[in-house]
C-alpha positions as CSV (number, residue, x, y, z in Angstrom):
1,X,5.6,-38.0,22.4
2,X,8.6,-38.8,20.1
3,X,9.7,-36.9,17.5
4,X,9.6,-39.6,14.9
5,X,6.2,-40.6,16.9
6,X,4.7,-37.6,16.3
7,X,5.9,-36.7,12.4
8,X,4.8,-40.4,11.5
9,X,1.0,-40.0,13.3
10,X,1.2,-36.2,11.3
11,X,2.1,-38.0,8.0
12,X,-0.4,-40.7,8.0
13,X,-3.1,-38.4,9.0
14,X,-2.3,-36.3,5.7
15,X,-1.9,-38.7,3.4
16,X,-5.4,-40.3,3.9
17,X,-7.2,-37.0,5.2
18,X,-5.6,-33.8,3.9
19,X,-6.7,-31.0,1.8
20,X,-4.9,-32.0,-1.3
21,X,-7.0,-29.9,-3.5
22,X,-6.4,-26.5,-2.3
23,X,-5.5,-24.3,-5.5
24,X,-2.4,-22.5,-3.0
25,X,-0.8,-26.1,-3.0
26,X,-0.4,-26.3,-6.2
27,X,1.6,-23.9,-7.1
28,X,5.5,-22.2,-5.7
29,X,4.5,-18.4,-6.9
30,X,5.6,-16.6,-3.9
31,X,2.9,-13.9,-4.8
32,X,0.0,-15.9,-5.3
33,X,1.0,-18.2,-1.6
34,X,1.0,-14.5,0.0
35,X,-2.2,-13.9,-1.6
36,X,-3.7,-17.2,0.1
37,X,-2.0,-16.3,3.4
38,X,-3.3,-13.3,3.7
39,X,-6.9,-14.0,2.7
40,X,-6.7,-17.0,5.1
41,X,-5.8,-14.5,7.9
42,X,-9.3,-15.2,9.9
43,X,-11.1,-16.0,6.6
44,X,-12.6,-19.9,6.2
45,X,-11.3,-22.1,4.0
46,X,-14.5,-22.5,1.6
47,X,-14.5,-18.4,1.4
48,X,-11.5,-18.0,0.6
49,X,-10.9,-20.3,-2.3
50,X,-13.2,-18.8,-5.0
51,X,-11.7,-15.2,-4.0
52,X,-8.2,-16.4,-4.2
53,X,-9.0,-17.8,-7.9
54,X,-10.9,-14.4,-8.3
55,X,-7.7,-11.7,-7.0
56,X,-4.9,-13.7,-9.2
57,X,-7.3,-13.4,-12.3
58,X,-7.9,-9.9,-11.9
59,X,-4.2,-9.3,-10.9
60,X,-1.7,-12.3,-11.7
61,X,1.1,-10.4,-10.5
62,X,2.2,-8.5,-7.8
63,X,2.5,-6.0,-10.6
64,X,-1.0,-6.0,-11.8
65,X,-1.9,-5.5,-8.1
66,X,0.4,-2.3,-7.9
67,X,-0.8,-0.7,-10.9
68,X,-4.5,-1.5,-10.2
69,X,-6.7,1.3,-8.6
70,X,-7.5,0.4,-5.1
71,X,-11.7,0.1,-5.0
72,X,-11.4,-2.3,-7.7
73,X,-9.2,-4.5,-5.0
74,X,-11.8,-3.5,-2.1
75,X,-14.4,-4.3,-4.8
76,X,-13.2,-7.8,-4.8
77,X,-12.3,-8.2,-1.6
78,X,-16.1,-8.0,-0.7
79,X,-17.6,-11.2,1.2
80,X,-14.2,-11.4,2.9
81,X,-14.0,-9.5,5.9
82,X,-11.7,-7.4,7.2
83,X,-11.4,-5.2,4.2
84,X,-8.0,-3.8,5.4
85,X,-6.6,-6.6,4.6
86,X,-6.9,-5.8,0.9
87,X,-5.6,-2.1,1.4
88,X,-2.8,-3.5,3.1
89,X,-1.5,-6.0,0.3
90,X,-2.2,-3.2,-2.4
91,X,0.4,-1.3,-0.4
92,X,2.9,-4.0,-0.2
93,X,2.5,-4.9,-4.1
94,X,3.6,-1.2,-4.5
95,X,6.8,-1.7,-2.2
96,X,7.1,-4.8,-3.8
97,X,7.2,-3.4,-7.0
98,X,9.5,-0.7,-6.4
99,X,11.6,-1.6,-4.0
100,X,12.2,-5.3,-4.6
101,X,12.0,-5.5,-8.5
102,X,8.2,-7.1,-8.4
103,X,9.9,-9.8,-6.4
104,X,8.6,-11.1,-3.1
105,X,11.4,-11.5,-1.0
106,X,12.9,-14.4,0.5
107,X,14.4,-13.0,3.7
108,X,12.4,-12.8,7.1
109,X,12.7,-9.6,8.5
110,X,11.8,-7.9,4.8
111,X,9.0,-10.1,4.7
112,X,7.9,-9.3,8.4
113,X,8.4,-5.4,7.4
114,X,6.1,-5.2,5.0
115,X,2.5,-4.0,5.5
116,X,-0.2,-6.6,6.8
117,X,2.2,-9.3,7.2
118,X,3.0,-10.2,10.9
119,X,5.7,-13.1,11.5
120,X,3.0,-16.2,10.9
121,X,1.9,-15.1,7.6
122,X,6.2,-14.4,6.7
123,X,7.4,-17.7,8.1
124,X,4.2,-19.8,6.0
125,X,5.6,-17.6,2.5
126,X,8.9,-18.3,3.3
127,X,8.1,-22.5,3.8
128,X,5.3,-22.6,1.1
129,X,7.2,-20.4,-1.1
130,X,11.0,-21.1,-0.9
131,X,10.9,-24.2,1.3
132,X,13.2,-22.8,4.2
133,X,13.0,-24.8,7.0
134,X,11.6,-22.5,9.4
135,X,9.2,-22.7,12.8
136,X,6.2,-20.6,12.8
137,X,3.5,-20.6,14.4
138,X,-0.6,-20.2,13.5
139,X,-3.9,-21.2,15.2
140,X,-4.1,-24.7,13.9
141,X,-0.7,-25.4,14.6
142,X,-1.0,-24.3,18.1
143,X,-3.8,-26.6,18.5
144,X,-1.8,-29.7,17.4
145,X,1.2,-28.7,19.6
146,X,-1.0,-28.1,22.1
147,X,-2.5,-31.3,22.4
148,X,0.6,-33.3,21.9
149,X,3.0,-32.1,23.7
150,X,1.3,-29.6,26.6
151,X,-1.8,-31.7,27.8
152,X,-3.0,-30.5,31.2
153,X,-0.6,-27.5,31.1
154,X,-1.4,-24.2,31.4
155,X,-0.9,-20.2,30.1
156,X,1.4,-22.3,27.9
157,X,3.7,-19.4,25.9
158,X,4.5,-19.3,22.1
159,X,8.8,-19.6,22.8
160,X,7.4,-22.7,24.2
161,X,5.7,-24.1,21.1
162,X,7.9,-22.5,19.3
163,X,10.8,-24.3,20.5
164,X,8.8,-27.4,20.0
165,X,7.7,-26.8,16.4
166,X,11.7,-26.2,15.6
167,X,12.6,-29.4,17.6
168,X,10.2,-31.8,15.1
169,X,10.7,-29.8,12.0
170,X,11.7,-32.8,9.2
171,X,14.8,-32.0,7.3
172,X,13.0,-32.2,3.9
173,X,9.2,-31.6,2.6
174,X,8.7,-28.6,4.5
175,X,5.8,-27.3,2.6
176,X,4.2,-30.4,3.2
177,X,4.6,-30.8,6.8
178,X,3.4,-27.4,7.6
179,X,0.1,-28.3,5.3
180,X,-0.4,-31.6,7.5
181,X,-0.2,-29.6,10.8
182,X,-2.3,-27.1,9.4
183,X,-5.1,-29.8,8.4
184,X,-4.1,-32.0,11.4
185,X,-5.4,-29.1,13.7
186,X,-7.9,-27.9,11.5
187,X,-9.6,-31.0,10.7
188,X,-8.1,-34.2,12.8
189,X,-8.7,-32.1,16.1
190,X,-12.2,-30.4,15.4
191,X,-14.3,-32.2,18.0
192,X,-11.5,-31.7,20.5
193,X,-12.6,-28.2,21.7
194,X,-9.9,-25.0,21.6
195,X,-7.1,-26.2,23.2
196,X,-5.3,-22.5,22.1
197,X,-7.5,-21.3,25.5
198,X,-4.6,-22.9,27.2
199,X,-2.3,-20.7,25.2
200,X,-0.6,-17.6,27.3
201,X,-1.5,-15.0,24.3
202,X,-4.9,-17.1,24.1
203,X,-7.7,-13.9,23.5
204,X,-12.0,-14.6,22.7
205,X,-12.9,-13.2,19.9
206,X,-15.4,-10.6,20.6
207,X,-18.9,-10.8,18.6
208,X,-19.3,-9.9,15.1
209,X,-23.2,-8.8,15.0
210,X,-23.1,-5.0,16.2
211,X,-19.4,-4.6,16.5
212,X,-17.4,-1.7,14.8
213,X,-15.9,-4.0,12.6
214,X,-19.8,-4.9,11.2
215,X,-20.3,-1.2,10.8
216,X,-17.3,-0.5,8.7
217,X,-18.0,-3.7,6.9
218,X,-21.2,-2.2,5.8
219,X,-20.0,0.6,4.7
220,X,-17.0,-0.5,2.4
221,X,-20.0,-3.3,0.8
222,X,-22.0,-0.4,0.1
223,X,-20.0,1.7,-1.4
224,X,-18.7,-1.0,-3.5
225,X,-21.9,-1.9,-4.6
226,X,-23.2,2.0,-5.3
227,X,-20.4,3.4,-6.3
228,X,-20.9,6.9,-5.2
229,X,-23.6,6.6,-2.0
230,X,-25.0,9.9,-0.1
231,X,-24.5,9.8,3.5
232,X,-28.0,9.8,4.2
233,X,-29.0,6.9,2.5
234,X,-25.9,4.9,4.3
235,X,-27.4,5.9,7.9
236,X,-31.0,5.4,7.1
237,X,-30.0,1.7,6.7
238,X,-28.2,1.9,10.1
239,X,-31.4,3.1,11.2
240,X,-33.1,-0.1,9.9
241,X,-30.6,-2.3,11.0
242,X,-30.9,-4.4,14.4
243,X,-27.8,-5.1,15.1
244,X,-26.5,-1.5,13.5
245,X,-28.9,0.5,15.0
246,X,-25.8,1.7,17.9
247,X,-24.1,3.2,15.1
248,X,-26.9,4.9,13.7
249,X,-26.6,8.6,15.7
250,X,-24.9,11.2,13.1
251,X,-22.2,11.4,15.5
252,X,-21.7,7.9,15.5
253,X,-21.8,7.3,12.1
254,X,-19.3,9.9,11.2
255,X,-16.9,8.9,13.7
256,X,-16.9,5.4,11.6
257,X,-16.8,7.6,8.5
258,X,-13.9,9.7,9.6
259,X,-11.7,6.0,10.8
260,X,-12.6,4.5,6.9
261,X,-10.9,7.7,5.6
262,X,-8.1,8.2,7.8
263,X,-7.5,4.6,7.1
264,X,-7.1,5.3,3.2
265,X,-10.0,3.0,2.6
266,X,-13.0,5.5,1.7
267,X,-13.1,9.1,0.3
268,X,-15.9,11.2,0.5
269,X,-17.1,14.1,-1.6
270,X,-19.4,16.5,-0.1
271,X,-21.9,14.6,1.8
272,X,-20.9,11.3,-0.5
273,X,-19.1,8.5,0.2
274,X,-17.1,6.4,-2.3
275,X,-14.5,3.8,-1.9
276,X,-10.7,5.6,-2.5
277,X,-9.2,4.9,-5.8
C-alpha cells in the first residue's frame, strides 16, 4: 500500500471511530502521559481510566509520587495487575525528582534508562508528550502494520516494522497519528484475529488462573486490604482457593513470600506480612 494510501485510510478511520475521550489525550503533562503508558502496559483500556484519574489525584506530580510512601501507591494500584508496575514508577518519580529537577526528560536513552520503562513506553512519552517524530512500536501497532504491509508473511521482525512505521510517519500531528494506529489496531482490526502471531518476537501469554503472577497478586490485595495480615491467615485462603491451592504448601508459599520482599514490594514482621512503606 502507499504511503499517502495508507495515512489517508488511518485518518479517516480516526476521525469517525477513535477514542477521542480518553482523559491521557487531553492533556501534554509528560508525567501524567507516563502515568497512562505505564498503567496501559498489559492493562485494558476501561481499567485503566478510573485508576489513571485516581493516581494523578492522589499524586499530581511526579513530586507527590516521590514523596508519597510506597503502600499507599501499591494501595492504589489494586485491580490493576502487575503491581510492580507501581513500585517501578515510584522509583523513577524518585530519580526523577532528584536527578532531573521533577522533570520528565525529553531524551530517549534517559527515558529508556529509567526503571519500568522499556523503548515502547519511551518512544509513546516522547510523541504524546513532546511531539518528536519518532517510530515505536506496541501491540496494536504491530497489528495494523502487520496487516497492511506483511499479509501472508511470516516470523516477520520488529527492524522490519520498524522501518516501516518510520517510512509512513506524517511530518506533523504526531500525537495524533500514533492515537489512530493505536485505535486502528485496537478497534478497526478486532474481528481480524492476532496477526502479531506472525511477529518474529510473537510469545502466548501463558494463563492467569493459578499462575505465580495470581499468587503474588493475592498477596499484595491482601495486604492492602488488612494492613498488617499473619501468615497463617494468607495460606489458609490458599488452601481454599482452587486455582491457588499449588501455592498453598508452607514451602511454597514462602518461596512467593521471600520473591515479594526481595522485590521491595512487601515487608514482613515476624510471622506478618504488610505491604513496604
Amino acid at each position: 500500500m502507499a504511503k499517502k494510501a495508507f495515512q489517508d485510510l488511518i485518518r479517516r478511520w480516526y476521525r469517525r471511530n477513535g477514542r477521542h475521550d480518553l482523559p491521557w489525550r487531553h492533556t501534554r503533562d509528560p508525567y501524567h502521559i507516563l502515568v497512562s503508558e505505564v498503567m496501559l502496559q498489559q492493562t485494558q483500556v476501561s481499567r485503566v481510566i478510573p485508576k489513571y484519574e485516581e493516581l494523578l489525584r492522589a499524586f499530581p506530580t511526579v513530586q507527590a509520587l516521590n514523596r508519597s510512601p510506597l503502600a499507599a501507591a501499591l494501595r492504589l494500584w489494586q485491580g490493576m495487575g502487575y503491581n510492580r508496575r507501581a513500585l517501578l514508577l515510584k522509583r523513577l518519580a524518585g530519580i526523577v525528582s532528584r536527578e532531573h529537577g521533577g522533570r520528565i526528560p525529553a531524551d530517549s536513552a534517559l527515558l529508556a534508562g529509567l526503571p519500568g520503562i522499556g523503548p515502547a513506553t519511551a518512544g509513546a512519552v516522547l510523541a504524546f508528550a513532546f511531539g518528536k517524530r519518532t517510530a515505536f512500536l506496541e501491540t496494536n501497532i504491530r497489528r495494523v502494520f502487520l496487516h497492511y504491509f506483511f499479509r501472508g508473511r511470516r516470523r516477520v521482525r520488529d527492524r522490519e516494522i520498524l522501518a516501516k512505521i518510520q517510512a509512513t510517519l506524517p511530518k506533523r500531528n504526531i500525537r495524533e497519528w500514533y492515537w489512530a494506529l493505536m485505535d486502528h489496531g485496537a478497534l478497526a482490526l478486532k474481528g481480524t484475529g492476532n496477526p502479531n502471531r506472525r511477529s518474529a518476537g510473537y510469545a502466548r501469554q501463558p494463563p492467569f488462573a493459578g499462575s505465580r503472577r495470581q499468587a503474588r497478586g493475592r498477596i499484595i490485595s491482601m495486604a492492602a486490604a488488612g494492613g498488617v495480615v499473619s501468615e497463617r491467615k494468607m495460606l489458609a485462603e490458599f488452601k481454599d482457593d482452587r486455582t491457588l491451592k499449588r501455592y498453598g504448601s508452607p514451602r511454597a508459599f514462602r518461596g512467593i513470600i521471600r520473591d515479594l520482599a526481595r522485590d521491595g514490594l512487601i515487608a514482613r514482621q515476624g510471622s506478618r506480612i504488610t505491604l513496604h512503606r
